[in-house]
C-alpha positions in Angstrom: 51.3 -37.6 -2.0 52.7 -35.0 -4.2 55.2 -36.8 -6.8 58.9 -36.4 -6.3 59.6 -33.7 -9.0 56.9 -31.3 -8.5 57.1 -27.9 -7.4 55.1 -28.0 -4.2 53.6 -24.5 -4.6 51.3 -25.5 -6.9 51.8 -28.7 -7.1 49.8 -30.7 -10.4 51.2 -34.3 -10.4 50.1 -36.6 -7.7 50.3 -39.9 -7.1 48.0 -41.9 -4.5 49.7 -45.3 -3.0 47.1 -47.4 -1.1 48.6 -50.4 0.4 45.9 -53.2 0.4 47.6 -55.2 3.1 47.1 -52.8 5.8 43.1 -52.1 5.0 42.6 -56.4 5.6 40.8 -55.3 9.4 39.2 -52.6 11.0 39.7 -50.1 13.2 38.8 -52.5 16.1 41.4 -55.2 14.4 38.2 -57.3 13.0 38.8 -58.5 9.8 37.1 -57.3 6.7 35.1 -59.8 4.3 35.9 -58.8 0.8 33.5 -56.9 -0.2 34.3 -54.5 3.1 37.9 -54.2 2.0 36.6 -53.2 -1.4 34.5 -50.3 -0.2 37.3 -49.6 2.4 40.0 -48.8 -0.6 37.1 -47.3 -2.8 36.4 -44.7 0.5 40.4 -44.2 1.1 40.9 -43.8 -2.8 37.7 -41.2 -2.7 39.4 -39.3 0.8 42.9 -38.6 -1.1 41.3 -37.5 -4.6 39.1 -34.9 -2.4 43.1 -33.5 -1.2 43.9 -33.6 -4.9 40.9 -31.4 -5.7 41.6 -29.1 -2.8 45.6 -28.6 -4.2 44.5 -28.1 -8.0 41.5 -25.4 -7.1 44.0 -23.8 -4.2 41.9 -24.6 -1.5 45.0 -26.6 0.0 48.3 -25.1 -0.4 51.9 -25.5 1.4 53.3 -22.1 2.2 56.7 -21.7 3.9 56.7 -25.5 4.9 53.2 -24.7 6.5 49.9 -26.7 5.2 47.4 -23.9 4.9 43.4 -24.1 4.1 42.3 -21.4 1.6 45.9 -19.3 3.0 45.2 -19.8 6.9 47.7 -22.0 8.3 46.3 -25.8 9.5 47.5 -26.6 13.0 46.7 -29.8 15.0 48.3 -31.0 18.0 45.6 -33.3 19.0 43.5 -36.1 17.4 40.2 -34.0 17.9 42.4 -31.2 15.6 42.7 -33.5 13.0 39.5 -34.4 12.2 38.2 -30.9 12.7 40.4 -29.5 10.3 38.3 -28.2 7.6 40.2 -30.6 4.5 39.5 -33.7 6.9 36.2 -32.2 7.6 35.9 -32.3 3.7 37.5 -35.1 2.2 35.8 -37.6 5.2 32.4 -36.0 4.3 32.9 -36.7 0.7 34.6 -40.1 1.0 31.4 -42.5 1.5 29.6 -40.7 -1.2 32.0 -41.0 -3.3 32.4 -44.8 -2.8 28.9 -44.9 -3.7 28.7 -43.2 -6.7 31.4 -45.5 -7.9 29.7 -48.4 -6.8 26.4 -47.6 -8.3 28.0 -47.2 -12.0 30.1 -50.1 -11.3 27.1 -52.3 -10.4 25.1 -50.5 -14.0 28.6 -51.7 -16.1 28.3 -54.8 -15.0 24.4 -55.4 -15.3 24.7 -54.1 -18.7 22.9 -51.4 -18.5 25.4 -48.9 -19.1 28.8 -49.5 -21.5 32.0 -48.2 -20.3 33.6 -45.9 -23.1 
């Protein structure tokens, strides 16, 4: 989300709020083993800091009370909208490599192959 006190124009403070209680099961209401729910937050944390990029390089942008996509207004009515919007399209592309990435250094750090500064 965009924190409280910033302009939402252009907005450069953000704040992502991930409630770990609600990612315990999947979507079929199975629940996750630990390391699942790990990757599960790591993906949602990757999804939302995609949205963050696409604010700060104006990709994303509210206009009139509108959400718009590089100045053309986003409209969904349905599921299939959603997820066809071009920011979903984006941020769930990126979401799984993300995790990765974050995974692989993680595993590196903790291997001792690479420090953390």
């Amino acid at each position: 989300m965009i924190e409280e006190d910033t302009r939402i124009k252009n907005p450069r403070n953000f704040k992502i709020v991930i409630d770990p209680y609600r990612m315990e099961k999947d979507d079929w209401g199975r629940e996750l083993n630990y390391s699942e729910w790990v990757s599960k937050i790591l993906r949602t944390l990757g999804h939302e800091m995609i949205h963050i990029k696409q604010y700060i390089m104006g990709e994303l942008s509210f206009k009139r009370g509108a959400l718009c996509w590089k100045s053309e207004k986003v409209g969904w009515m349905t599921e299939d909208g959603y997820y066809c919007s071009p920011h979903e399209v984006e941020a769930y592309g990126k979401e799984k490599w993300l995790q990765l990435g974050y995974t692989a250094i993680w595993n590196q750090i903790e291997s001792g192959g690479m420090e953390m500064q």
